[in-house]
C-alpha positions as CSV (number, residue, x, y, z in Angstrom):
1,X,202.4,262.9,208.2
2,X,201.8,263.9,211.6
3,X,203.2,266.6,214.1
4,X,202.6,268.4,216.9
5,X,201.3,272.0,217.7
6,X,198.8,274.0,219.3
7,X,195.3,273.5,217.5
8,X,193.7,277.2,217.1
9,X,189.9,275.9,217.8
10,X,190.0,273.7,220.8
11,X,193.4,276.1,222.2
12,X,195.0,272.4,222.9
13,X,198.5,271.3,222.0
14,X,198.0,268.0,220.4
15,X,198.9,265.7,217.3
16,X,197.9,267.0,213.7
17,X,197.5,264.8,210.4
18,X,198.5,266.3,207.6
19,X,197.2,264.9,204.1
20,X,199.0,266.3,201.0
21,X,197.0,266.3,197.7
22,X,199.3,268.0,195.6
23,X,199.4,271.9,196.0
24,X,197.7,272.0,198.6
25,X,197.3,270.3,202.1
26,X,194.3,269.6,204.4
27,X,195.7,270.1,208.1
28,X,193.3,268.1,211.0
29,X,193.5,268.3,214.9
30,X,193.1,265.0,216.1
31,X,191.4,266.0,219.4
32,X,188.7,268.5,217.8
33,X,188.7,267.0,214.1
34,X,188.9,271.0,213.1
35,X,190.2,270.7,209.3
36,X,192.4,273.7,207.6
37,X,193.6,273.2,204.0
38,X,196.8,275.0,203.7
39,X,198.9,275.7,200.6
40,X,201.9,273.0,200.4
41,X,205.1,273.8,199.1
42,X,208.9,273.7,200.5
43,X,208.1,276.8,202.8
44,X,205.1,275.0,204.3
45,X,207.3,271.6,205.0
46,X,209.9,273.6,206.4
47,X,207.6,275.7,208.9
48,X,206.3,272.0,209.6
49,X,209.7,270.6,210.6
50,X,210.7,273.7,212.4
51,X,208.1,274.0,214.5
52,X,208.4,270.1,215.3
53,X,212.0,270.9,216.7
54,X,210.8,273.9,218.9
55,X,208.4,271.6,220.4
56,X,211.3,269.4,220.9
57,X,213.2,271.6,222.2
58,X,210.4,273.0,224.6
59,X,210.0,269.3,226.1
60,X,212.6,270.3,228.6
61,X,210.8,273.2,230.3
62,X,206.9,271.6,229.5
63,X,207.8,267.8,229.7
64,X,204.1,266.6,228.7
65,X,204.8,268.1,225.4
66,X,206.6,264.5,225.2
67,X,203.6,262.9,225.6
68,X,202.0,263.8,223.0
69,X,203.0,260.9,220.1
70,X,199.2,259.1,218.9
71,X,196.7,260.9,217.4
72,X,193.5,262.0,219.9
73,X,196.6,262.8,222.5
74,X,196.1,266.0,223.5
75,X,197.2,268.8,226.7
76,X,196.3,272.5,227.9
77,X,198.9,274.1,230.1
């Protein structure tokens, strides 16, 4: 799976990959390769799918937030 967000280490909005294994999940930023492993359950997915609808939602006001869509892709405002 992969979604957008603001990666913590490199203080970038880009594309994640998410890789399930089980109960828990290894989150990476495409642009830094920084790796979090995150505990995966319906809570997580829902946070996941939220927040990709916010972003959505934000395209109007911060347009390149539309850009982002392939992995690497990546934006500081």
């Amino acid at each position: 799976m992969i979604f957008r967000n603001k990666c913590k280490a490199c203080d970038y909005w880009t594309v994640f990959e998410l890789k399930v294994n089980d109960e828990t999940a290894l989150k990476t930023c495409t642009h830094c390769q920084n790796k979090e492993e995150i505990l995966w359950d319906s809570s997580a997915e829902t946070l996941i799918r939220d927040g990709e609808k916010d972003i959505r939602a934000l395209e109007g006001h911060f347009p390149a937030l539309a850009s982002l869509k392939n992995r690497g892709d990546h934006i500081r405002f």
